[in-house]
C-alpha positions as CSV (number, residue, x, y, z in Angstrom):
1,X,3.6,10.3,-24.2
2,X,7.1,10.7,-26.1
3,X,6.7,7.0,-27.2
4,X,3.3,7.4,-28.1
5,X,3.9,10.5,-30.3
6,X,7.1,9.1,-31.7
7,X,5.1,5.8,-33.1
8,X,2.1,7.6,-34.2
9,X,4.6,9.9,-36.6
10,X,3.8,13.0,-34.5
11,X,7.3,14.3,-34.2
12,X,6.5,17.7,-33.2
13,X,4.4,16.3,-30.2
14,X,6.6,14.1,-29.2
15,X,9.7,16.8,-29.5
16,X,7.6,18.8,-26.9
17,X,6.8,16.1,-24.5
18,X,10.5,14.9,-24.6
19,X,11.5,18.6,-24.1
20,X,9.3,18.7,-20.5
21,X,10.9,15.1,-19.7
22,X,14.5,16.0,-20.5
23,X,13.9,19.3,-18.1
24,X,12.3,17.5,-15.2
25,X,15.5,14.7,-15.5
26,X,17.9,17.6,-15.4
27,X,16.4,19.4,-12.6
28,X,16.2,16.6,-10.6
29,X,19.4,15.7,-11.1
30,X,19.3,12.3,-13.4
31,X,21.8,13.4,-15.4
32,X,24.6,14.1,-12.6
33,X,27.9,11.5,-11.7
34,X,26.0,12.0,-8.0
35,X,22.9,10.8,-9.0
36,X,24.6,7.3,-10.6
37,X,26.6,7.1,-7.8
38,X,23.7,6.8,-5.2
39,X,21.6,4.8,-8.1
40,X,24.4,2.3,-8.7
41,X,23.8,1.2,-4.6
42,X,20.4,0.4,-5.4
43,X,20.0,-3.6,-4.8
44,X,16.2,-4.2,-4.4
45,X,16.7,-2.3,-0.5
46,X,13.8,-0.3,1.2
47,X,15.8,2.4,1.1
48,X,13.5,5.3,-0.9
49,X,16.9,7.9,-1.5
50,X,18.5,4.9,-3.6
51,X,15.5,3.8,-5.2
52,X,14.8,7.4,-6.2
53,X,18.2,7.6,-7.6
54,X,17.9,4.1,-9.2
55,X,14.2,5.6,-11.2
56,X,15.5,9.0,-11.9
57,X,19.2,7.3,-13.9
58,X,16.5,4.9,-15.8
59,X,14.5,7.8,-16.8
60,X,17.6,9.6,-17.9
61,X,18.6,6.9,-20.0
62,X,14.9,6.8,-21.6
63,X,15.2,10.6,-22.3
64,X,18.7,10.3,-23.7
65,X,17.5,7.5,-26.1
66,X,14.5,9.3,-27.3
67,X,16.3,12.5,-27.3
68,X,19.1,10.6,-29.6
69,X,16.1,9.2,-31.5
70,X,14.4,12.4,-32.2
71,X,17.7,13.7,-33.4
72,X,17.7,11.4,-36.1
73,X,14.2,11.5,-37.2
74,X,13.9,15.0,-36.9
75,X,17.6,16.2,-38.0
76,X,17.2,18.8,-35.4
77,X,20.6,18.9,-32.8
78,X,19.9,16.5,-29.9
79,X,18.6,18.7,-26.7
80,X,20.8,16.4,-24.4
81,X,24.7,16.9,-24.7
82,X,27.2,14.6,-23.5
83,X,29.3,17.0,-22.1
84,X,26.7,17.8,-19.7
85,X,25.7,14.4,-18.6
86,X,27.4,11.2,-16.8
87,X,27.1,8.8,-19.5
88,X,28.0,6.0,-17.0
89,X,25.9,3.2,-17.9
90,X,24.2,1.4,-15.4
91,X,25.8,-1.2,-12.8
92,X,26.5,-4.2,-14.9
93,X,24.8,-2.9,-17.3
94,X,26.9,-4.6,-19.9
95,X,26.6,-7.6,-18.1
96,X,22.6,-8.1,-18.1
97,X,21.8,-7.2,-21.7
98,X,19.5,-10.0,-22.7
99,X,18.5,-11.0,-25.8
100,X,15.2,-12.2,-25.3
101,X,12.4,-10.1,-23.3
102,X,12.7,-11.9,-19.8
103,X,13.6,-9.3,-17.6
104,X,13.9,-9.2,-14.1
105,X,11.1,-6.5,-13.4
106,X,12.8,-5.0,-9.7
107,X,16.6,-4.3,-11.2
108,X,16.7,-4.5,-14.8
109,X,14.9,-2.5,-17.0
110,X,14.3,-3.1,-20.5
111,X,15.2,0.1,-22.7
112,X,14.1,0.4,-26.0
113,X,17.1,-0.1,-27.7
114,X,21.0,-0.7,-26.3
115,X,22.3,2.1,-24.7
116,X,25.8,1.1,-26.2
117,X,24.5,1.6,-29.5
118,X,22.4,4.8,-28.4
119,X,25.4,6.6,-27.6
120,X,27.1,5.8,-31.0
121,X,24.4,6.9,-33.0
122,X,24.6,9.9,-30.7
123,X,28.8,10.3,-31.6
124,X,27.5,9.9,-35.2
125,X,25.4,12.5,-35.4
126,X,28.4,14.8,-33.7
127,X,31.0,13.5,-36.0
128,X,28.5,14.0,-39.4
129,X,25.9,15.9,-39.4
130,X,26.3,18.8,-36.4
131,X,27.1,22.0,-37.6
132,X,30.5,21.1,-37.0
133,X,30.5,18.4,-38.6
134,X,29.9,21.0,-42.0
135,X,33.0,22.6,-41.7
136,X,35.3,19.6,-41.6
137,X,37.4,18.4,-44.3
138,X,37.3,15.5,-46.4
139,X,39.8,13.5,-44.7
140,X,38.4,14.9,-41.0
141,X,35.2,13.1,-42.3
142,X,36.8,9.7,-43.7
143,X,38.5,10.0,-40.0
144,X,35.1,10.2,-38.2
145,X,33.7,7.1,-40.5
146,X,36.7,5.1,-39.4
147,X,36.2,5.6,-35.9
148,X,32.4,5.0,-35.9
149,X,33.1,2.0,-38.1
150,X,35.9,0.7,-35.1
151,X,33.1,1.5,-32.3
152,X,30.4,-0.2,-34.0
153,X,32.3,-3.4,-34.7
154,X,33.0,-3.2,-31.1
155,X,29.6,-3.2,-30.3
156,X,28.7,-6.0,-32.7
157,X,31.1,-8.3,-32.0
158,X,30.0,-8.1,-28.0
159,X,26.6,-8.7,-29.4
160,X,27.9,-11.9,-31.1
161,X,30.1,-12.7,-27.9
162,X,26.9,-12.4,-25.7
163,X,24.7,-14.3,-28.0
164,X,27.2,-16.9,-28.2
165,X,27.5,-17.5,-24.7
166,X,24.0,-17.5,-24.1
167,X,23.9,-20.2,-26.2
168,X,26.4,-22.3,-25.5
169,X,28.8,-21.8,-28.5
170,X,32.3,-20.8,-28.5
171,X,34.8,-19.8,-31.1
172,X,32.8,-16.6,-32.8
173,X,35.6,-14.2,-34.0
C-alpha cells in the first residue's frame, strides 16, 4: 500500500500505511541486532524461526527506505531512528548488489533503491535539515557537507568498482 500511495502522489496515505508497517516491524522485532543475527543464518533451510527472521530484516529494510523516502518528500522527521535500530545490512549484502534486475528470488531481494545510499540520505537529513541541524553554525554545516560529500564518493566509487568488475574492466579510479 506505502508504494502504491507513494507513486500515486498520496503522501498522506502513504505516511499512514508506512506508520502501521513501521509499528508491526518494531513490535515484532525487525529492527533488533537479535533479529539480524538469527536472519543472517538464513540459507534457503526449512527452518521457519530463520526464515521468519530472514522476512521480518527485509521488511525492515523496506520500511526504513520508505520511511527515509517519506522524509524527504514530505520534510516531516523520519518515524524510524537510527539509534534505535541495527542498521546491519544484510549478509553480503554489499557483495550481491546487482546492477541489472536478475535476482535470485529465495535469498536476495531486490530493494527499491541501495540501502548504502538509503542510509546517507538518511545522515543527510540529520546533518541538514532536523531541527538540529537549525541551530548549527556555518562552519558545523560546511562540516556536515564535507562529510556527506566523503560518504557519497565512497558509495559511488563502489558503484564504479562493482560495475567494473561486472564487466570485465579494470583500472576505474
Amino acid at each position: 500500500m506505502i508504494v502504491i500511495y507513494l507513486f500515486s502522489g498520496k503522501l498522506r496515505m502513504a505516511v499512514m500505511w508506512s506508520t502501521f508497517a513501521f509499528q508491526v516491524v518494531l513490535l515484532l522485532g525487525g529492527h533488533s541486532k537479535a533479529c539480524f543475527e538469527r536472519a543472517s543464518l538464513f540459507t534457503n533451510s526449512s527452518e521457519l524461526g530463520t526464515r521468519v527472521d530472514a522476512h521480518l530484516r527485509n521488511l525492515f529494510w523496506l520500511c526504513y527506505h520508505f520511511d527515509k523516502e517519506l522524509c524527504r518528500r514530505t520534510e516531516q522527521p523520519p518515524f524510524l531512528s537510527e539509534h534505535n535500530c541495527d542498521l546491519s545490512l544484510p549478509g553480503g549484502y554489499k557483495d550481491y548488489v546487482q546492477f541489472t534486475m536478475e535476482a535470485d528470488i529465495y535469498s536476495r531481494p531486490l530493494f527499491p533503491g541501495d540501502l548504502r545510499l538509503t542510509e546517507i540520505r538518511s545522515r543527510a537529513y540529520t546533518a541538514l535539515y532536523s531541527r538540529r541541524a537549525l541551530e548549527k553554525s556555518d562552519g558545523e554545516i560546511l562540516q556536515a557537507i564535507r562529510t556527506l560529500d566523503g560518504q557519497l564518493e565512497e558509495w559511488l566509487m563502489s558503484i564504479w568498482q562493482a560495475l567494473a568488475a561486472s564487466h570485465g574492466v579494470s583500472g576505474i579510479k
